[in-house]
C-alpha positions as a Python dict, from the first residue, in 0.01 Angstrom:
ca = {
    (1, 'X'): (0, 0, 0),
    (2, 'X'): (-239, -263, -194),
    (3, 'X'): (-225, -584, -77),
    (4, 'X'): (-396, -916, -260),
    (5, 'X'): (-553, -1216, -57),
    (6, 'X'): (-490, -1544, -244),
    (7, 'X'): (-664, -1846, -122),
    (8, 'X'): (-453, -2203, -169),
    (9, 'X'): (-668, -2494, -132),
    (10, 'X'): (-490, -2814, -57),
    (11, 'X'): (-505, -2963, -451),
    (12, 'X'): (-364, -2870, -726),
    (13, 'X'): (-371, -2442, -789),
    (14, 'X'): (-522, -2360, -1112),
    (15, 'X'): (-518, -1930, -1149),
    (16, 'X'): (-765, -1781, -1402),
    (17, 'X'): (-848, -1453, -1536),
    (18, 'X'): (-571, -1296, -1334),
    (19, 'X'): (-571, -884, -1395),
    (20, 'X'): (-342, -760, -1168),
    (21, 'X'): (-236, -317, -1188),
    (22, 'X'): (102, -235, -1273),
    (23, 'X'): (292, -66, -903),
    (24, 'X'): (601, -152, -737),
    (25, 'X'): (430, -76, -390),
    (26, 'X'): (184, -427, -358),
    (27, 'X'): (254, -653, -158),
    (28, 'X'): (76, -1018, -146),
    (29, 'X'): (-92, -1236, 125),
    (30, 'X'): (-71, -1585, 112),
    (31, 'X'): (-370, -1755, 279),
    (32, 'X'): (-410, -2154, 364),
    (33, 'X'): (-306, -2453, 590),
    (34, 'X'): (67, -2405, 468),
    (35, 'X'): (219, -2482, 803),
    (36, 'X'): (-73, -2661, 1024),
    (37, 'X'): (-373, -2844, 883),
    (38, 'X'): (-618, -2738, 1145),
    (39, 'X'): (-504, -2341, 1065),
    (40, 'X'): (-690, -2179, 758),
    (41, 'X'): (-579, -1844, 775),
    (42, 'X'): (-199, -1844, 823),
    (43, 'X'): (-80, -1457, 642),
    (44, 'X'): (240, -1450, 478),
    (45, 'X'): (359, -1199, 267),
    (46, 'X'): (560, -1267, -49),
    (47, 'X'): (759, -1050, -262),
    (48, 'X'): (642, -871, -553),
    (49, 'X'): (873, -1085, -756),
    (50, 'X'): (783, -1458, -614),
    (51, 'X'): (386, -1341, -613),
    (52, 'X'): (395, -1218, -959),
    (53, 'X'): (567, -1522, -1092),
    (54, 'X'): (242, -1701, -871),
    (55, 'X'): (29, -1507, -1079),
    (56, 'X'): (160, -1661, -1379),
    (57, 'X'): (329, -2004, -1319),
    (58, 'X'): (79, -2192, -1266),
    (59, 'X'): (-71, -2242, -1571),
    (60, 'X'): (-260, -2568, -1446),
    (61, 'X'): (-407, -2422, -1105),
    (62, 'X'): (-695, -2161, -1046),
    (63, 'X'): (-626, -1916, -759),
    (64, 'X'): (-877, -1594, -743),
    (65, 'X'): (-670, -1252, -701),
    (66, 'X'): (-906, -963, -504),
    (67, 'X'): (-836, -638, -320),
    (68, 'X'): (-912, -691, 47),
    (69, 'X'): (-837, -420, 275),
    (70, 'X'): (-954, -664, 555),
    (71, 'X'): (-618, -858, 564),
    (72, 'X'): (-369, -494, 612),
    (73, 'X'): (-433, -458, 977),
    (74, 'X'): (-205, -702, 1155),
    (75, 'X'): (187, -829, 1087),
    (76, 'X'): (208, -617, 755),
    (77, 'X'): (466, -324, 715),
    (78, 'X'): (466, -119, 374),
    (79, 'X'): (797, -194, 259),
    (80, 'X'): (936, -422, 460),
    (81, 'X'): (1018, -742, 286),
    (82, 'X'): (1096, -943, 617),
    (83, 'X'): (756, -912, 708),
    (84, 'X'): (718, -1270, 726),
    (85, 'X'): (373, -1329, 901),
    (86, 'X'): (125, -1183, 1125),
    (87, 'X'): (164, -1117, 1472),
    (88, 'X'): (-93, -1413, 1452),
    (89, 'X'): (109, -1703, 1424),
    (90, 'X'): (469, -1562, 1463),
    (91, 'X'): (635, -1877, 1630),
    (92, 'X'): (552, -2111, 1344),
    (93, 'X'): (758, -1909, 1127),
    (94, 'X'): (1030, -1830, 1332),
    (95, 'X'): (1041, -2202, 1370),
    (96, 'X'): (1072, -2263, 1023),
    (97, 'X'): (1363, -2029, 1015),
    (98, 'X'): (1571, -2214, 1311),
    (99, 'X'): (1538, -2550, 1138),
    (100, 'X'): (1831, -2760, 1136),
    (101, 'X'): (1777, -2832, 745),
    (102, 'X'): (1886, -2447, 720),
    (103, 'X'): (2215, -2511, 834),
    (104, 'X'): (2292, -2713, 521),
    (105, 'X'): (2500, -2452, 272),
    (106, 'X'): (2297, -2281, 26),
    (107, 'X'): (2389, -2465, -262),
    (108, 'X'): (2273, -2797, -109),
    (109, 'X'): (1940, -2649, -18),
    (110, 'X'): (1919, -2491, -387),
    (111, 'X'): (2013, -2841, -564),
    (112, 'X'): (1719, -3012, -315),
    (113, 'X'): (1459, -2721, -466),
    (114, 'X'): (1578, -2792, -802),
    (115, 'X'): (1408, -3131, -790),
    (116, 'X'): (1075, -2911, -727),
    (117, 'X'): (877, -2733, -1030),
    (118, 'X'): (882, -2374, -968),
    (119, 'X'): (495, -2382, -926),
    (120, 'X'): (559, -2596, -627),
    (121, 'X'): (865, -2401, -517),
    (122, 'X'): (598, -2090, -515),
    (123, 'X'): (328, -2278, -348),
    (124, 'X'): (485, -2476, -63),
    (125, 'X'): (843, -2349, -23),
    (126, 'X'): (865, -1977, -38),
    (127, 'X'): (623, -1957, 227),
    (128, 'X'): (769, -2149, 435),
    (129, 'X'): (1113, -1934, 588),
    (130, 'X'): (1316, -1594, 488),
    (131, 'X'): (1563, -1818, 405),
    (132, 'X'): (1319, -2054, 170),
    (133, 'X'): (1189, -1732, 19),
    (134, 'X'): (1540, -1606, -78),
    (135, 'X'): (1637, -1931, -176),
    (136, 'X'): (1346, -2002, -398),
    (137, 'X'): (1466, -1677, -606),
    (138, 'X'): (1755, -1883, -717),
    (139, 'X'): (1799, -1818, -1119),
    (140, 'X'): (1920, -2165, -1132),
    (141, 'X'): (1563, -2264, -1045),
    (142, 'X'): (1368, -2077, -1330),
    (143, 'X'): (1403, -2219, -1600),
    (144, 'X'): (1052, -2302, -1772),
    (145, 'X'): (797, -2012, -1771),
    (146, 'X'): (431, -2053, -1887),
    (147, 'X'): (215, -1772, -1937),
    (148, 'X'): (-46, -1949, -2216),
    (149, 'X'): (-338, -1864, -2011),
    (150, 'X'): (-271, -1532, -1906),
    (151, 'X'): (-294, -1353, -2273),
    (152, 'X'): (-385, -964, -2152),
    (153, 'X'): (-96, -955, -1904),
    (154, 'X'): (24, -641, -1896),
    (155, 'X'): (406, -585, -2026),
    (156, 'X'): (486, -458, -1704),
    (157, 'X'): (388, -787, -1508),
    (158, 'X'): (567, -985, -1798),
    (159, 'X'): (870, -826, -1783),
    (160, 'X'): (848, -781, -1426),
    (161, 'X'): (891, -1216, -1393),
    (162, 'X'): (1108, -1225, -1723),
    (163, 'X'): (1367, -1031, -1543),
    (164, 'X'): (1413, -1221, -1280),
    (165, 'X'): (1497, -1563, -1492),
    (166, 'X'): (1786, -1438, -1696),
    (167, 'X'): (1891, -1829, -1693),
    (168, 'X'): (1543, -1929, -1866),
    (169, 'X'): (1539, -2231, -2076),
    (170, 'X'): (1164, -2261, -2220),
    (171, 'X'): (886, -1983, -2262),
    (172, 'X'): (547, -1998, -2331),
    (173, 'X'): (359, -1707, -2489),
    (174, 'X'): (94, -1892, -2648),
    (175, 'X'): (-178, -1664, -2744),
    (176, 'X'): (-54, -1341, -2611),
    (177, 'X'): (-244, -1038, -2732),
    (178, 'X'): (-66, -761, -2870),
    (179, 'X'): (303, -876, -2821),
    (180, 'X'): (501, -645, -2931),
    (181, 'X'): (859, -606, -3083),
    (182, 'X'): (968, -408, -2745),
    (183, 'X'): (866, -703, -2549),
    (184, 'X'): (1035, -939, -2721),
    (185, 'X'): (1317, -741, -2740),
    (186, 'X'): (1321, -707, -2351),
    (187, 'X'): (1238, -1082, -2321),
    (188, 'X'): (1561, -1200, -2549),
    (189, 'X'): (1798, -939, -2390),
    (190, 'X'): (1696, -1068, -2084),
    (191, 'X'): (1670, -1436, -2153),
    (192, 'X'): (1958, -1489, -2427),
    (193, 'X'): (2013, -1882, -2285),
    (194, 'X'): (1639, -1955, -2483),
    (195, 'X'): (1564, -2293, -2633),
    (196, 'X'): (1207, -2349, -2687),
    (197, 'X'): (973, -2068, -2743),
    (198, 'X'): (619, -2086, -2826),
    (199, 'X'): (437, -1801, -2949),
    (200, 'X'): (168, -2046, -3102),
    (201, 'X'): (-176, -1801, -3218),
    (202, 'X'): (-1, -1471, -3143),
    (203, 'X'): (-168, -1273, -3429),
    (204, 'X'): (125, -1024, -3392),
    (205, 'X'): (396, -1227, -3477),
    (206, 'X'): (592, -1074, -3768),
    (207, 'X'): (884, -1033, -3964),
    (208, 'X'): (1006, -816, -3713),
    (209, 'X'): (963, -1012, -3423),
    (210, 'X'): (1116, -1287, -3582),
    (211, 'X'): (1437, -1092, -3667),
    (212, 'X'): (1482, -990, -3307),
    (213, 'X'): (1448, -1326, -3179),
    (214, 'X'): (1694, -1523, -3474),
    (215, 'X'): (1981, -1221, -3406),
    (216, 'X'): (1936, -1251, -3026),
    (217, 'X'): (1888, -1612, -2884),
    (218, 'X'): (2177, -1771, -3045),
    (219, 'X'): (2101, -2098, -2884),
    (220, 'X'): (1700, -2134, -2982),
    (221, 'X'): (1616, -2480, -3078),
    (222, 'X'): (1255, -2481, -3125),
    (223, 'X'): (997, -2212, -3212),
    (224, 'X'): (626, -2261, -3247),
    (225, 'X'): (434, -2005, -3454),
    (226, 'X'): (97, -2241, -3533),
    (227, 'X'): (-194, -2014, -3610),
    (228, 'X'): (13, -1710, -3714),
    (229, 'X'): (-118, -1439, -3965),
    (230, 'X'): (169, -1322, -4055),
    (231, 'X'): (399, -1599, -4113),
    (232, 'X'): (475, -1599, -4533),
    (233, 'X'): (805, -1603, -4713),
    (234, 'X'): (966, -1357, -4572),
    (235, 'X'): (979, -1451, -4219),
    (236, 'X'): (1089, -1772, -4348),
    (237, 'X'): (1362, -1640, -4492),
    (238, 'X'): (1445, -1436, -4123),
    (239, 'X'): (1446, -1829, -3972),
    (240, 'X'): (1664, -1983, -4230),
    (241, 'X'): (1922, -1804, -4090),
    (242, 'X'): (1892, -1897, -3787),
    (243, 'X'): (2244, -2147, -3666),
    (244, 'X'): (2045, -2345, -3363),
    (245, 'X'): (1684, -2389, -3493),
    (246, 'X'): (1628, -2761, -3562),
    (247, 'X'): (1237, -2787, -3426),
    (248, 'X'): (975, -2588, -3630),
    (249, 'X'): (581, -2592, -3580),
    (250, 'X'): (410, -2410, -3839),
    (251, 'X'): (37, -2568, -3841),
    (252, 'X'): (-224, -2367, -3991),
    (253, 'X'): (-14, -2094, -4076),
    (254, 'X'): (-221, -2112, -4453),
    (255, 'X'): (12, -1949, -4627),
    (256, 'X'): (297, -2168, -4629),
    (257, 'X'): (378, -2340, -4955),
    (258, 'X'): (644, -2578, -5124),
    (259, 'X'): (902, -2350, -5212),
    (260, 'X'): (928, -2251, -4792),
    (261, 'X'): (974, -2588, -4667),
    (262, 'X'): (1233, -2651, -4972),
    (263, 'X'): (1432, -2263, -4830),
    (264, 'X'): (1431, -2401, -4491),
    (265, 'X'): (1518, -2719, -4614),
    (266, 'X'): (1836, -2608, -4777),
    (267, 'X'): (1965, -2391, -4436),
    (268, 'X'): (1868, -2541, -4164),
    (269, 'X'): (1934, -2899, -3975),
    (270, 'X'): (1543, -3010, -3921),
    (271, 'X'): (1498, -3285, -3639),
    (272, 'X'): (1125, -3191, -3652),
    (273, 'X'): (889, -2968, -3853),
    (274, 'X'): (495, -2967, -3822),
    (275, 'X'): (279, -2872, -4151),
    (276, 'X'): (-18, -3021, -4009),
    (277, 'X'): (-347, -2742, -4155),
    (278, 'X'): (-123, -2646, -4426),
    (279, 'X'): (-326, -2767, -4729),
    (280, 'X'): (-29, -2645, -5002),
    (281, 'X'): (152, -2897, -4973),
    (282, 'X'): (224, -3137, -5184),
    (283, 'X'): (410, -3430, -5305),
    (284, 'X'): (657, -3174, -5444),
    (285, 'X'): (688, -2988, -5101),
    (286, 'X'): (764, -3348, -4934),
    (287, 'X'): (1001, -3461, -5151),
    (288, 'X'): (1213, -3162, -5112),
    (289, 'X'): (1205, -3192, -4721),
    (290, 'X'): (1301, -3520, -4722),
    (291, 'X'): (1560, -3537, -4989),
    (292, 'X'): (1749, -3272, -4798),
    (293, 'X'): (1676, -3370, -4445),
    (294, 'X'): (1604, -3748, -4424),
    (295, 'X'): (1942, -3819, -4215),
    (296, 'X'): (1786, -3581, -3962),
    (297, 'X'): (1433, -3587, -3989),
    (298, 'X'): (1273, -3772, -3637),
    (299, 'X'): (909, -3571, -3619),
    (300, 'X'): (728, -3475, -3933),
    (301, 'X'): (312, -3373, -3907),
    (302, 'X'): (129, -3325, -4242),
    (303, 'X'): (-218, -3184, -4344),
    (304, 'X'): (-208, -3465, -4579),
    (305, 'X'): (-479, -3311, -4809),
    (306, 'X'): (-285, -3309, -5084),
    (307, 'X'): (-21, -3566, -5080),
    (308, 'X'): (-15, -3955, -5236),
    (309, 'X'): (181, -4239, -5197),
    (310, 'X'): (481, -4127, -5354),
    (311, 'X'): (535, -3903, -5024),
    (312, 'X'): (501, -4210, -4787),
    (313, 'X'): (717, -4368, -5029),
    (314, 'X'): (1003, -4058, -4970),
    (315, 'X'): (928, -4038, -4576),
    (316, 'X'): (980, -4434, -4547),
    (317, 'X'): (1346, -4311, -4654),
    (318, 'X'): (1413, -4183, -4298),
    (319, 'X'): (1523, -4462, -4101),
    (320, 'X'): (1538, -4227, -3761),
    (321, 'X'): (1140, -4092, -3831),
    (322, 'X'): (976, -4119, -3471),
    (323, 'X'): (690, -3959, -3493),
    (324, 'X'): (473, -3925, -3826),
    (325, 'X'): (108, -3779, -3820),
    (326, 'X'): (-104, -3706, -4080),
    (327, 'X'): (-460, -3569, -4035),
    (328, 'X'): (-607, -3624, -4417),
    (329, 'X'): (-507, -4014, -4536),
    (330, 'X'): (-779, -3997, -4794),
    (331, 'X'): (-539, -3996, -5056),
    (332, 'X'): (-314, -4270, -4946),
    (333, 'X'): (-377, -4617, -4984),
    (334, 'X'): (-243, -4956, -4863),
    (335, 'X'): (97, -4916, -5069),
    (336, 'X'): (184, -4619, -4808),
    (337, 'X'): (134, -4899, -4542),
    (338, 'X'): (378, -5121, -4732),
    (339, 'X'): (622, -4837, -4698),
    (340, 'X'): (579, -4729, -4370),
    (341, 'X'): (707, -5078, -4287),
    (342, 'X'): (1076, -4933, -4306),
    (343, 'X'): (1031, -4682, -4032),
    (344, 'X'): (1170, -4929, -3771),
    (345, 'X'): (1179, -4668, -3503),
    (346, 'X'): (813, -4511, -3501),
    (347, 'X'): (686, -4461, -3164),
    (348, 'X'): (395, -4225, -3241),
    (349, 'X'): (170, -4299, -3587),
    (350, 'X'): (-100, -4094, -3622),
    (351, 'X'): (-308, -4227, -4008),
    (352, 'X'): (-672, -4006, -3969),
    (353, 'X'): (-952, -4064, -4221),
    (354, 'X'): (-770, -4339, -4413),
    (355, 'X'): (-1067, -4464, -4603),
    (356, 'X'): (-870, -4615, -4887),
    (357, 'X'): (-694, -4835, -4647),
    (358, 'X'): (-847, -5229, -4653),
    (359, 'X'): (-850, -5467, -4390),
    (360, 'X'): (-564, -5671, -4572),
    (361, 'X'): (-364, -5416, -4610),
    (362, 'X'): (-383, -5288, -4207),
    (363, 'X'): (-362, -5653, -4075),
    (364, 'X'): (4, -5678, -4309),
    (365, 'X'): (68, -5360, -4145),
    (366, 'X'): (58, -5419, -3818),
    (367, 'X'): (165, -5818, -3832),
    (368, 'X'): (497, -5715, -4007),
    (369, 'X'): (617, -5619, -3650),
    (370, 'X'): (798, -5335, -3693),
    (371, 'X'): (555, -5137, -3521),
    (372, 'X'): (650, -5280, -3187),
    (373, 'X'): (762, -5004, -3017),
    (374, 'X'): (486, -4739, -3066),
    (375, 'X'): (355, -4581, -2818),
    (376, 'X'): (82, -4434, -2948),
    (377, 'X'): (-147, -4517, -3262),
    (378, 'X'): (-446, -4258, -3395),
    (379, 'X'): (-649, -4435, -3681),
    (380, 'X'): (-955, -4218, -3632),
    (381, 'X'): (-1189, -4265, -3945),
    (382, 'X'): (-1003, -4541, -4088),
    (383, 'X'): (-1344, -4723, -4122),
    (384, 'X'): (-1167, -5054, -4239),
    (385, 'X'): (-1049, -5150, -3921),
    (386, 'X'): (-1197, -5448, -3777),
    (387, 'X'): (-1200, -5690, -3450),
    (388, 'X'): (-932, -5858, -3638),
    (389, 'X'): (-751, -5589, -3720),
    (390, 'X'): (-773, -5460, -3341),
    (391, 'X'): (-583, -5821, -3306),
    (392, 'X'): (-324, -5758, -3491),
    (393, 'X'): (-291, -5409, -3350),
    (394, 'X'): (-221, -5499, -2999),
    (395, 'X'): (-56, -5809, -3044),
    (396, 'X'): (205, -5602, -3264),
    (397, 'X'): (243, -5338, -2978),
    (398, 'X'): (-28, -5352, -2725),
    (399, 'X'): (228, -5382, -2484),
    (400, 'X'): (379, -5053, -2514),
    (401, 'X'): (75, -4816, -2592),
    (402, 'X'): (-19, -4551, -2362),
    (403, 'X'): (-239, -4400, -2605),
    (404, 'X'): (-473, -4591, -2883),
    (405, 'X'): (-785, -4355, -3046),
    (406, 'X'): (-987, -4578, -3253),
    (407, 'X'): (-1296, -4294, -3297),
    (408, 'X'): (-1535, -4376, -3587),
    (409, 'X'): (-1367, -4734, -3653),
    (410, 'X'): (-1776, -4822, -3640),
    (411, 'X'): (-1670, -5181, -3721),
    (412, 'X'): (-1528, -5305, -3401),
    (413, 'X'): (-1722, -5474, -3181),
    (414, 'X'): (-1718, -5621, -2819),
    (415, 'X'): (-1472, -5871, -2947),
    (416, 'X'): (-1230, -5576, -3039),
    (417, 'X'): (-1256, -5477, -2667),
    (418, 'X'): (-1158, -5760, -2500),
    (419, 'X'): (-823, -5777, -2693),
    (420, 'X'): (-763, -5436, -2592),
    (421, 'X'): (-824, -5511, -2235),
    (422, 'X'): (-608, -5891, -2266),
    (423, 'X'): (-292, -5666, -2448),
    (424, 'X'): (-261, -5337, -2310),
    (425, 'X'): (-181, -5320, -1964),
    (426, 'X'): (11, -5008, -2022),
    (427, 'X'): (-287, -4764, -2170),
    (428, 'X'): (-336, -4422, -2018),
    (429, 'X'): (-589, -4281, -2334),
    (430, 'X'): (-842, -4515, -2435),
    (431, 'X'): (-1049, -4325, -2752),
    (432, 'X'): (-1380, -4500, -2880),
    (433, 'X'): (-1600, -4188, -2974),
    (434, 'X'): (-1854, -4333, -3245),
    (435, 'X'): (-1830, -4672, -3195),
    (436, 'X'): (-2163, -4726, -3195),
    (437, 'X'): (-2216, -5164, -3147),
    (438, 'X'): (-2032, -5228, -2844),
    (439, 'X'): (-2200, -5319, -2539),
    (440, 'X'): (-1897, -5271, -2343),
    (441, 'X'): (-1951, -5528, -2056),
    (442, 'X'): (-1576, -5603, -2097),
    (443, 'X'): (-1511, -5236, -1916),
    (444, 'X'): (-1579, -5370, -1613),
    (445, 'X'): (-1210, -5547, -1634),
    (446, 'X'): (-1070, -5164, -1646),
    (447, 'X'): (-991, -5174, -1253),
    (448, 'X'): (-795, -5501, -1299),
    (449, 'X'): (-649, -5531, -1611),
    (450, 'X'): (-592, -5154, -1765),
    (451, 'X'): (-474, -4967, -1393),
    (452, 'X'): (-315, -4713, -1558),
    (453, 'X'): (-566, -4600, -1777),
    (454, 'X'): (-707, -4228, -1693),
    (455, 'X'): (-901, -4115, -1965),
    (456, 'X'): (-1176, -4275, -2145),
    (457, 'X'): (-1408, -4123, -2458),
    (458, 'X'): (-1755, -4369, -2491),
    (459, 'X'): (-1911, -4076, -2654),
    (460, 'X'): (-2142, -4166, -2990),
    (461, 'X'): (-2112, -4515, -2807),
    (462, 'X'): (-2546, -4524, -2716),
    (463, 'X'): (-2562, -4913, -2612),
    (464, 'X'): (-2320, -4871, -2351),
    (465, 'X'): (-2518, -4945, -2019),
    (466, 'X'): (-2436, -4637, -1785),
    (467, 'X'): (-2473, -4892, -1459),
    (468, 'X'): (-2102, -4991, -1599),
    (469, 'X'): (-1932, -4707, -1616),
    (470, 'X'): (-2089, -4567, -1316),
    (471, 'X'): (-1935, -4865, -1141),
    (472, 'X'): (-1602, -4862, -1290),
    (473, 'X'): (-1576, -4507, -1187),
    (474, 'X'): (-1648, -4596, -850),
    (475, 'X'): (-1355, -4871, -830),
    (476, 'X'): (-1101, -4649, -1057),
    (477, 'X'): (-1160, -4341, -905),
    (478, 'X'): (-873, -4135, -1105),
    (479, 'X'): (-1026, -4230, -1409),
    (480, 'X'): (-1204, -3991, -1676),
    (481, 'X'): (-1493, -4150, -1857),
    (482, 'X'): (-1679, -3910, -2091),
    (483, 'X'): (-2011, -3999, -2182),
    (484, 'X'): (-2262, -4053, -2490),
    (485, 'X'): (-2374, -3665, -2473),
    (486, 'X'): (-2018, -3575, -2403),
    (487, 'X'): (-2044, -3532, -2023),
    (488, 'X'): (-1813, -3632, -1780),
    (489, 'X'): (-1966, -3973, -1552),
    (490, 'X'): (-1950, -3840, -1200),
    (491, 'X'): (-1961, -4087, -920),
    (492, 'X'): (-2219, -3979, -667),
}
């Protein structure tokens, strides 16, 4: 029998580079101060099932998997799931088991767990009881699986966790090598209750796999294929005839032009499509989305390369647009601003490299108030943007940002700062990279006055004093402040 020694720290898990042999024989040892703080070396052993699922979940957590012979001796027999612990530290378990909270009826206990991600239900309650450990294996419970950084599992291990979550909601295969038409045959006979499924920059996605997946998961909502090779007409046609798909995400897949979006226009009910890197299309390709689709339409990304006012003017026509981003404004100018003034429910605007727009024209913008609700604002690049402008900005909707990335706006100043830190009480994602005159003494009012902020980007930003920063850090200590060269400010 193999057994695997996992080491949980006491923060958050993050599990890299996980390589683990395909046998139905392993078994898995769960080391760390589950039960008693002053105990480091508390052995459990989990099921294949709940371990490989460990292996997997926890997409944000690193946990080291190694062969060590050294923890087989003691409390361990091959093929006995109730193994529970070693002989070690027997009563704690046992304990755990005759808890009054386990006389509550199963469904009670399963409806508490369900409040629980199942990276936490792995981590702190399977461990904890048989009864726990059963429990956790509820289907009800697993319903979003992520394996984006795990992209040479083997099929075996895949499957092995896919089969157990026949009630799965949301999967993540984001750059998976080699998937195959077999797995994702297994994975959508297993999993036919699918709604979201991202197989963003799997090279193997094809025709194929896409016909599996439309005939099988009759309820699939949302697909993300960004980065695929493979993705041309006809797997567009295979999605168009899809009845359930309403979310699309096809950035950088290059070779998508206008007459796609108008064939997936014409069969499907879009709610949101994303053509962000797709540098075909054009005016022509917007107008054909929209004209079919602008009752629907609430999340639209475009490249941008190649489009001009006349698509703003078309997009302004979908009075439920909530999100609009486009990475390439260079064609656009102020008139696409005047526009944009009819999308009364925006809550995320994202306008990068608008060069053409003028001060005027963003101040109207912005002081029309229709804009009060977003939540967040990109205007990287647009280099008209002034202290002014900043005004107008956060007076419009300061109040409600969480996220505001100014990087390259090289004409804001100090000035600009301090009416960021007077309006925005509410900012998470603070984005200055390249502003290059601000002195940044206002910072210091970050503790105080922005207590929800987390992440912070001064790089490009050389006459920021580091004594600042450094300072800041050490009153905000949950905050992330990356530095001229890039580097994270550590507080020492």
């Amino acid at each position: 029998m193999e057994e695997y020694n996992l080491n949980f720290p006491q923060k958050d898990l993050v599990i890299n580079d996980v390589d683990i042999e395909e046998r139905t024989d392993t078994h898995f040892i769960l080391n760390g101060p589950m039960f008693d703080d002053a105990a480091n070396n508390i052995t459990v052993t989990l099921d294949e099932d709940i371990a490989s699922f460990a292996c997997t979940a926890f997409s944000d957590n690193n946990i080291l998997w190694k062969e060590d012979a050294s923890y087989v001796n003691e409390g361990i027999t091959a093929g006995n799931s109730d193994a529970g612990v070693s002989e070690e530290f027997p009563s704690k378990f046992e304990k755990a088991d005759e808890s009054p909270f386990n006389n509550l009826p199963d469904e009670i206990i399963v409806n508490i767990f369900s409040y629980l991600k199942v990276q936490d239900l792995c981590k702190y309650a399977s461990p904890v009881c048989h009864k726990w450990r059963a429990l956790v294996k509820d289907h009800s419970l697993w319903h979003v699986l992520d394996f984006s950084n795990f992209h040479n599992l083997s099929s075996f291990n895949l499957l092995q966790v896919i089969r157990r979550a026949p009630l799965l909601r949301k999967l993540s295969l984001r750059g998976r090598v080699n998937l195959s038409p077999v797995e994702i045959a297994i994975i959508c006979e297993s999993c036919p209750r699918i709604q979201e499924l991202d197989l963003g920059f799997c090279s193997d996605v094809t025709e194929t796999v896409l016909q599996i997946i439309i005939e099988n998961c009759s309820v699939l909502q949302k697909i993300n294929v960004e980065g695929g090779n493979y993705i041309g007409k006809r797997c567009l046609q295979v999605m168009s005839q899809s009845l359930s798909l309403t979310a699309l995400n096809f950035s950088h897949c290059m070779t998508i032009q206008n007459d796609d979006v108008r064939q997936l226009a014409e069969h499907l009910k879009i709610i949101a499509i994303n053509l962000d890197g797709n540098n075909f299309i054009t005016d022509s390709g917007v107008f054909s989305l929209v004209k079919l689709q602008s009752a629907h339409l609430q999340e639209l990304e475009l490249d941008g390369a190649e489009i001009t006012d006349a698509s703003l003017y078309s997009i302004s026509q979908c009075m439920d647009l909530q999100r609009l981003g486009i990475s390439f404004c260079e064609c656009l100018t102020d008139q696409s601003l005047q526009y944009l003034k009819n999308c009364h429910n925006l809550e995320h605007l994202r306008l990068r490299k608008g060069s053409d727009f003028t001060q005027a024209g963003l101040s109207a913008f912005f002081k029309s108030g229709t804009l009060a609700h977003l939540r967040t604002l990109n205007l990287s690049e647009c280099t008209a943007i002034n202290d002014n402008v900043v005004l107008d900005i956060v007076q419009c909707c300061g109040s409600c940002l969480y996220e505001l990335v100014l990087s390259w706006c090289w004409n804001i100043s100090d000035m600009g700062l301090v009416s960021i830190m007077d309006h925005c009480c509410k900012l998470m994602t603070l984005d200055l990279l390249g502003i290059d005159s601000v002195l940044g003494e206002c910072l210091e009012r970050i503790p105080e006055d922005l207590p929800k902020l987390t992440y912070l980007d001064l790089r490009q930003c050389n006459k920021i004093v580091d004594s600042i920063i450094m300072d800041v850090v050490r009153r905000k200590p949950d905050l992330k402040v990356i530095n001229y060269y890039g580097e994270e400010f550590v507080h020492s």
